[in-house]
Biopython code that builds the backbone (N, CA, C, O; Angstrom):
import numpy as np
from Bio.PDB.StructureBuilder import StructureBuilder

atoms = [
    (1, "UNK", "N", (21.376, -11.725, 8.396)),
    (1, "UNK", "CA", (20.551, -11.203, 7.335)),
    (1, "UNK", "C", (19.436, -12.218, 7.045)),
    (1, "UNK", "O", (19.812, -13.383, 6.910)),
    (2, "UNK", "N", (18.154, -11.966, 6.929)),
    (2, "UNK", "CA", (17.380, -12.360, 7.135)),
    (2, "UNK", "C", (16.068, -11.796, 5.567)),
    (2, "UNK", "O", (15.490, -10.709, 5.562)),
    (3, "UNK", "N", (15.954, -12.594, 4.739)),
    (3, "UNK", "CA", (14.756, -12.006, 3.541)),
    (3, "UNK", "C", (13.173, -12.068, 4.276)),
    (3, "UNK", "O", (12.595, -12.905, 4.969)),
    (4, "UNK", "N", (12.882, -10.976, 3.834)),
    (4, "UNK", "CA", (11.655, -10.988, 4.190)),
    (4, "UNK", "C", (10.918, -10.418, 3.182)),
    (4, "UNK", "O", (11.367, -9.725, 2.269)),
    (5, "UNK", "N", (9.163, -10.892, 3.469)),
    (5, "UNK", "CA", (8.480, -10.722, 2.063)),
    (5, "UNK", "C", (7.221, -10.613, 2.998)),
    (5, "UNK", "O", (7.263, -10.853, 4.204)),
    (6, "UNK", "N", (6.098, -10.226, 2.310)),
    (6, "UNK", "CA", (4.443, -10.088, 2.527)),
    (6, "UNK", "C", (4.126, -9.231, 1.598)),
    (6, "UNK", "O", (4.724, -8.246, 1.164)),
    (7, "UNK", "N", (2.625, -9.944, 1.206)),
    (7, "UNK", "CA", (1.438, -9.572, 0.417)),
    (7, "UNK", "C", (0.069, -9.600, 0.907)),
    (7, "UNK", "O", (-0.509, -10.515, 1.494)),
    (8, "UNK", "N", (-0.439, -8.227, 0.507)),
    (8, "UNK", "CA", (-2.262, -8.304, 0.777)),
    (8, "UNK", "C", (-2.581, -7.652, -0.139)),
    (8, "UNK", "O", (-2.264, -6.523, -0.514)),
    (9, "UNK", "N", (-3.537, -8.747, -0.682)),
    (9, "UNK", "CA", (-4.567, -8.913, -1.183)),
    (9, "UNK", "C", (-6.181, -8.645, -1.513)),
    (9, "UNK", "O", (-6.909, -9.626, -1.658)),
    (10, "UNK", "N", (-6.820, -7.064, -1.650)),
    (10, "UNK", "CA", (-8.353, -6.801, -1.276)),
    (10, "UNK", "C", (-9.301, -6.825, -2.498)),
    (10, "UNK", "O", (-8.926, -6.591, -3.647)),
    (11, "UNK", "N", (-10.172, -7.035, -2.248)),
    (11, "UNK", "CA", (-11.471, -6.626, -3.379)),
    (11, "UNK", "C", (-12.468, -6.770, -2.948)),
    (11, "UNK", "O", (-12.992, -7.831, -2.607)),
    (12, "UNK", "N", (-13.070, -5.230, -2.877)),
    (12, "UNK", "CA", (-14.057, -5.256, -2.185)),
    (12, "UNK", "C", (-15.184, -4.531, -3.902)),
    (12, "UNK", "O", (-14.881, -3.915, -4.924)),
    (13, "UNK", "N", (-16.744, -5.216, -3.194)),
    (13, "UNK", "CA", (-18.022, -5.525, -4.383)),
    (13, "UNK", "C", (-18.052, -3.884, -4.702)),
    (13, "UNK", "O", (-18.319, -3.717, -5.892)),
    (14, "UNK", "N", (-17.835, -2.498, -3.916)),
    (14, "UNK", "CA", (-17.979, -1.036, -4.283)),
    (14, "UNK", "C", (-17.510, -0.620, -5.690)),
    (14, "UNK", "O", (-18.040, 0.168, -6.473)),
    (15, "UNK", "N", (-15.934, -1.636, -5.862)),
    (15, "UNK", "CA", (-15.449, -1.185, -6.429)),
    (15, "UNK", "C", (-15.223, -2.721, -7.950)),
    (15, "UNK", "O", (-14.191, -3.034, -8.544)),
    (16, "UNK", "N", (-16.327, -3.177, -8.064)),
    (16, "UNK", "CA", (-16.278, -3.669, -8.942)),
    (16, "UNK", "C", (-15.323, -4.984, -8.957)),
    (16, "UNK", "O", (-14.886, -5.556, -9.956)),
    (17, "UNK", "N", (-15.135, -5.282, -7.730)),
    (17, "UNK", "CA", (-14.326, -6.627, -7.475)),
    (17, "UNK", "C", (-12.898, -6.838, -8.575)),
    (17, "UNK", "O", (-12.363, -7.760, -9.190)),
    (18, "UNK", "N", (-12.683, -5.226, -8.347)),
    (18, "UNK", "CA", (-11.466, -5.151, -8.811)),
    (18, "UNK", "C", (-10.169, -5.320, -7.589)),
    (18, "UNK", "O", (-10.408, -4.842, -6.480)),
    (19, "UNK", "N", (-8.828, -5.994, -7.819)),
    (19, "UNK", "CA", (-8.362, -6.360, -6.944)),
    (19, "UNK", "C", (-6.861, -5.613, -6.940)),
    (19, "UNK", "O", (-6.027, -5.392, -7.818)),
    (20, "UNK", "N", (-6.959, -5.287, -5.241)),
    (20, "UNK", "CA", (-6.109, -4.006, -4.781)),
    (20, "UNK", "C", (-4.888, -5.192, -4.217)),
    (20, "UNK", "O", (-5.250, -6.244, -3.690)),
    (21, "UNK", "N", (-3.290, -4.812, -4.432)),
    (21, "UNK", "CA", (-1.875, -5.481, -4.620)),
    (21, "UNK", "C", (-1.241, -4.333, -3.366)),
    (21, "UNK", "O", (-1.237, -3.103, -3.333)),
    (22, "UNK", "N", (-0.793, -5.254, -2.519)),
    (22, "UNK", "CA", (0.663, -4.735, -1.892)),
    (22, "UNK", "C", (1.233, -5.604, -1.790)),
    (22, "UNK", "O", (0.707, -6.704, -1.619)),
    (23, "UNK", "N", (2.629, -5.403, -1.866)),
    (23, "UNK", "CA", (3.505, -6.679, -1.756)),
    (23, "UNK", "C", (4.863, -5.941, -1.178)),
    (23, "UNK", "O", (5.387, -5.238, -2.043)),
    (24, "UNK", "N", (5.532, -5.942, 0.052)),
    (24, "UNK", "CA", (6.137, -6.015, 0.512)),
    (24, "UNK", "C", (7.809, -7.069, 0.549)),
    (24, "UNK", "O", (7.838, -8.234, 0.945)),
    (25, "UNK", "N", (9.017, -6.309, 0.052)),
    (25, "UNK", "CA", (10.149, -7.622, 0.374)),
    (25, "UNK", "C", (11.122, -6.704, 0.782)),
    (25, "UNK", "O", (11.071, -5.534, 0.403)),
    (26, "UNK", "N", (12.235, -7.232, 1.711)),
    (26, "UNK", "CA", (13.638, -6.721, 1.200)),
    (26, "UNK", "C", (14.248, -8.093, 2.428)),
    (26, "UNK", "O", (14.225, -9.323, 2.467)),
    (27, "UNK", "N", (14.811, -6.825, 3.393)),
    (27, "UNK", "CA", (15.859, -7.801, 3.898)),
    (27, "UNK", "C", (15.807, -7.019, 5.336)),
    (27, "UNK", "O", (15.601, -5.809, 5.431)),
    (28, "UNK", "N", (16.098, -8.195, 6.801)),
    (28, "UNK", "CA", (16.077, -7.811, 8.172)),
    (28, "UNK", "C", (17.448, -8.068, 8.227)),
    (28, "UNK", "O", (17.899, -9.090, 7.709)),
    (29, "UNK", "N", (18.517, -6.854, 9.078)),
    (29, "UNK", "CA", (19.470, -7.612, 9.519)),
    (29, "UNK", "C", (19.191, -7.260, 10.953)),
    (29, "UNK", "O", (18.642, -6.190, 11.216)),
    (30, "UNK", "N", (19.714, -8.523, 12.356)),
    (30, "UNK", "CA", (19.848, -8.054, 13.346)),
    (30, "UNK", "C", (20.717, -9.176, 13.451)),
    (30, "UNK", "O", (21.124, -9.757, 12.445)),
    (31, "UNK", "N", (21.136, -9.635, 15.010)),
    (31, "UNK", "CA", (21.940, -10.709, 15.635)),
    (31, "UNK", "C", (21.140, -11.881, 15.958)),
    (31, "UNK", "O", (20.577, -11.922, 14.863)),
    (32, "UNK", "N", (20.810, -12.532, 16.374)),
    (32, "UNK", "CA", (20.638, -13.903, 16.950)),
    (32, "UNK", "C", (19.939, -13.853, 18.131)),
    (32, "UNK", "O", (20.824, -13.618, 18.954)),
    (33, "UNK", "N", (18.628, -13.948, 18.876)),
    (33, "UNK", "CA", (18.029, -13.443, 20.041)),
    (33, "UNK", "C", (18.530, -11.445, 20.285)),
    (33, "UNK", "O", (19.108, -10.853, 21.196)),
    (34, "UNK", "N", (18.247, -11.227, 19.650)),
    (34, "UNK", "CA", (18.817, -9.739, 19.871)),
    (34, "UNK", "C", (16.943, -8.664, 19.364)),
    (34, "UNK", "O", (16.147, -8.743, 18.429)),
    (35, "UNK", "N", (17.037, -7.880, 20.515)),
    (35, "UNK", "CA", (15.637, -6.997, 19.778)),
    (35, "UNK", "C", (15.588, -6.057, 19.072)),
    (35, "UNK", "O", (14.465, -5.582, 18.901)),
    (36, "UNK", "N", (16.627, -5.475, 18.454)),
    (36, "UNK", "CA", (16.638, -4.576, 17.912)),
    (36, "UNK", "C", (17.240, -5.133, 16.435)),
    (36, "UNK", "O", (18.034, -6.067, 16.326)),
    (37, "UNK", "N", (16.666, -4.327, 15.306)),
    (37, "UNK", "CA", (16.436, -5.228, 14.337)),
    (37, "UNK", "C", (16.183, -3.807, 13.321)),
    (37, "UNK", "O", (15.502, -2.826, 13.620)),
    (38, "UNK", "N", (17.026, -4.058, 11.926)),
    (38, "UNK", "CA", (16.982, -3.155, 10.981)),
    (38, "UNK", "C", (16.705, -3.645, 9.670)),
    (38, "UNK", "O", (17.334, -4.625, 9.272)),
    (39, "UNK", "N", (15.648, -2.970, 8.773)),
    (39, "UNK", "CA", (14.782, -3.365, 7.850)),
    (39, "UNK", "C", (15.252, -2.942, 6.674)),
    (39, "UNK", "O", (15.796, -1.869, 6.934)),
    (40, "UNK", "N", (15.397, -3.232, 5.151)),
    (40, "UNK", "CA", (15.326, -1.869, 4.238)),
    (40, "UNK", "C", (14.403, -2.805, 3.528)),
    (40, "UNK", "O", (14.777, -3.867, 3.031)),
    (41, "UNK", "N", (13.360, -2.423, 3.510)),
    (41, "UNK", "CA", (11.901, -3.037, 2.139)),
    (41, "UNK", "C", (11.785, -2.231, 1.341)),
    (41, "UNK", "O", (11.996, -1.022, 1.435)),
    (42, "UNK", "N", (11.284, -3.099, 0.100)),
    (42, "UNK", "CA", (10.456, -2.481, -0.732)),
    (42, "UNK", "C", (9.265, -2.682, -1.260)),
    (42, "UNK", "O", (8.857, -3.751, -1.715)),
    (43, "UNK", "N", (8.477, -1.295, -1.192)),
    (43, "UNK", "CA", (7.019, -1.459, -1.275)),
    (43, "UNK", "C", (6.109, -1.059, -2.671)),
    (43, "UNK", "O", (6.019, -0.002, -3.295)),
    (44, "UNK", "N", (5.543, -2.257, -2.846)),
    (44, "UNK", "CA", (4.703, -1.639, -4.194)),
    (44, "UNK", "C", (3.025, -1.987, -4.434)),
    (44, "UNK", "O", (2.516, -3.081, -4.190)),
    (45, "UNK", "N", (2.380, -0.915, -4.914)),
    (45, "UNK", "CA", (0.701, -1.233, -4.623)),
    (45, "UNK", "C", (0.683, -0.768, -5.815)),
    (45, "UNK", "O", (1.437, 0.002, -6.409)),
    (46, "UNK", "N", (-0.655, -1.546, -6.232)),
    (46, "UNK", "CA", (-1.170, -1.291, -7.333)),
    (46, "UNK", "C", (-3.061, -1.359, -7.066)),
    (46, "UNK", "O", (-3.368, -2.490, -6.687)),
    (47, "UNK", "N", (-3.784, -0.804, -7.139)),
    (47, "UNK", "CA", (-4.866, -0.686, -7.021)),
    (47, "UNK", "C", (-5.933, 0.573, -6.843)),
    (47, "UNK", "O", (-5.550, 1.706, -7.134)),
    (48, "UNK", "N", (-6.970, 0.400, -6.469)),
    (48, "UNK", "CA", (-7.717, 1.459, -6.086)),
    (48, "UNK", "C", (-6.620, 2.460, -4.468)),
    (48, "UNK", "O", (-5.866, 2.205, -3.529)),
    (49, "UNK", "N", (-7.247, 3.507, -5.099)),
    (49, "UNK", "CA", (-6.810, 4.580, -3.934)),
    (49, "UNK", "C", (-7.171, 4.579, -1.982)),
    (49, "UNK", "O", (-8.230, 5.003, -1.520)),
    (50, "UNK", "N", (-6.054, 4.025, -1.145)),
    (50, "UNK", "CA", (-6.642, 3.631, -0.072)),
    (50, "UNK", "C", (-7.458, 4.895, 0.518)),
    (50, "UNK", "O", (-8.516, 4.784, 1.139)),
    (51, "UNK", "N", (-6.811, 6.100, 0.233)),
    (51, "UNK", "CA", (-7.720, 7.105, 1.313)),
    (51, "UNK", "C", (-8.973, 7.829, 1.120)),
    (51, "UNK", "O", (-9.017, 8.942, 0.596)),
    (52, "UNK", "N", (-10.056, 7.145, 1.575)),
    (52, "UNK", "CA", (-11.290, 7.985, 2.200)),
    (52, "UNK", "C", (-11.890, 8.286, 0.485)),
    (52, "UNK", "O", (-11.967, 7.383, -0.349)),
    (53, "UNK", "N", (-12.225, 9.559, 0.249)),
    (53, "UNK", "CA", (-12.967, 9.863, -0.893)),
    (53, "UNK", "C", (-12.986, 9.672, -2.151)),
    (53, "UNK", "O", (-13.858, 9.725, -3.019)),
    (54, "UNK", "N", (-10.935, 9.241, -2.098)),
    (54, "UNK", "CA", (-10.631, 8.975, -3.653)),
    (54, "UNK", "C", (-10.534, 7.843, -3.815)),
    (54, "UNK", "O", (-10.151, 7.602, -4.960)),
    (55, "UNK", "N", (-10.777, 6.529, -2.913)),
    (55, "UNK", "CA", (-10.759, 5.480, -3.311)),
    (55, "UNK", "C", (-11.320, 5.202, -4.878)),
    (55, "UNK", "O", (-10.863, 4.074, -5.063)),
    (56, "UNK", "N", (-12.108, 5.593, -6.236)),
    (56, "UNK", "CA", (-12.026, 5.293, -7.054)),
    (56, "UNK", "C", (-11.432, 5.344, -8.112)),
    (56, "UNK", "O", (-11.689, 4.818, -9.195)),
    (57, "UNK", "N", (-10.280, 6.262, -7.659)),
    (57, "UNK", "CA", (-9.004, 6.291, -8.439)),
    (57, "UNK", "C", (-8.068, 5.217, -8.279)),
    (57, "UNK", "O", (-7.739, 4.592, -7.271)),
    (58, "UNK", "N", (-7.523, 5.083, -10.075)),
    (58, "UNK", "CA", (-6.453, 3.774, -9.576)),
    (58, "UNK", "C", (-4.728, 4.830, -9.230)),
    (58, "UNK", "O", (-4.236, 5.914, -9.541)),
    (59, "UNK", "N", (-4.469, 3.888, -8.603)),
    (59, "UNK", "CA", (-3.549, 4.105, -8.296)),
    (59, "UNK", "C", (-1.912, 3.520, -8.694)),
    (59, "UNK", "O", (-2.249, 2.349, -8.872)),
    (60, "UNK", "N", (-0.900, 3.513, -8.869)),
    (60, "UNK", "CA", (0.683, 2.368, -8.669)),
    (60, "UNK", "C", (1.288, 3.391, -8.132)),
    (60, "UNK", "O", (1.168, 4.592, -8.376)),
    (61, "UNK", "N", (2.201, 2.622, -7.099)),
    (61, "UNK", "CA", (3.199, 3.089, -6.379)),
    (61, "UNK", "C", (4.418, 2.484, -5.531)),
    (61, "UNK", "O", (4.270, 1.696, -4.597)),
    (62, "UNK", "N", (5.469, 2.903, -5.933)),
    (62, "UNK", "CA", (6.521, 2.123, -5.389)),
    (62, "UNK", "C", (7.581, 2.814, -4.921)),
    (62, "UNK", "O", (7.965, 3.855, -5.455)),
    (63, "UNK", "N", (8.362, 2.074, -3.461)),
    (63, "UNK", "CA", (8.544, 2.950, -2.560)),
    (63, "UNK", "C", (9.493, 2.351, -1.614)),
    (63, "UNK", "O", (9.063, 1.261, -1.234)),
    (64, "UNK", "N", (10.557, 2.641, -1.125)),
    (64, "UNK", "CA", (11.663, 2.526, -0.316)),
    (64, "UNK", "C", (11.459, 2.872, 0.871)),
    (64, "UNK", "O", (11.003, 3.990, 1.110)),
    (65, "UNK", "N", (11.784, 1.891, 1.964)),
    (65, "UNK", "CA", (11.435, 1.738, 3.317)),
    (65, "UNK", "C", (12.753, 1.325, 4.143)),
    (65, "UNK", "O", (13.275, 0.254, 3.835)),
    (66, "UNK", "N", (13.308, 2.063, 5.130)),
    (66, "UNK", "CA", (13.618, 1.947, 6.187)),
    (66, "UNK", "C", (13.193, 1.773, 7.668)),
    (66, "UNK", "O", (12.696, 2.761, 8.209)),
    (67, "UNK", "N", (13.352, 0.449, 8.501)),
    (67, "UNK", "CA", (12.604, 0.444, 9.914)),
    (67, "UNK", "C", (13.658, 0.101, 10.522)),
    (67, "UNK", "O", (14.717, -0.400, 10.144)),
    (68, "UNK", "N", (13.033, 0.606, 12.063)),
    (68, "UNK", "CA", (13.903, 0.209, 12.792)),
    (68, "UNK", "C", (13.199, 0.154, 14.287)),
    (68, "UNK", "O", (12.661, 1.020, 14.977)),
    (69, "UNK", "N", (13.419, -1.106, 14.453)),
    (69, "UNK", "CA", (12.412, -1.770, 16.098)),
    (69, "UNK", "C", (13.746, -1.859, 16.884)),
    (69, "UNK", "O", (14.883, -2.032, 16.444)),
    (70, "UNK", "N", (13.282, -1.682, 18.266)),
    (70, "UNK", "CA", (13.905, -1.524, 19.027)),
    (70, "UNK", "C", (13.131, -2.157, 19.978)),
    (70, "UNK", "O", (13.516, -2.221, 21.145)),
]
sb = StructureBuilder()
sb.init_structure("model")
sb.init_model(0)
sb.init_chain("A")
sb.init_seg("    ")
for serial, (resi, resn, name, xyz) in enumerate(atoms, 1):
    if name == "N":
        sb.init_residue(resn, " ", resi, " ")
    sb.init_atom(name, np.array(xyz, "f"), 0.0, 1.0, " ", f" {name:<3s}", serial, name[0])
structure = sb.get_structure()
């Protein structure tokens, strides 16, 4: 078991150099040199709207993630 975490960080001048939050954590489990590898994160954004027209809407959202690499 393995914690894992990441954050990004944007602000772009369109939108008033207001600043857009993702932050990414949970936990990897796999074995030891092994490639296959299972995730459960959790995801939360807070900012302007990423898609296309509505970017000037704000947005929060938080959200449960399962991966799985192989």
């Amino acid at each position: 078991m393995t914690p894992v975490l990441g954050a990004d960080f944007k602000s772009f001048e369109q939108l008033n150099w207001t600043l857009n939050v993702n932050v990414v954590g949970g936990l990897e489990f796999s074995r030891a040199g092994a490639l296959r590898r299972f995730r459960v994160l959790v995801n939360y954004y807070h900012g302007n709207n990423p898609y296309g027209q509505f970017y000037g809407q704000k947005v929060e959202s938080l959200g449960l993630g399962v991966y799985l690499a192989f």
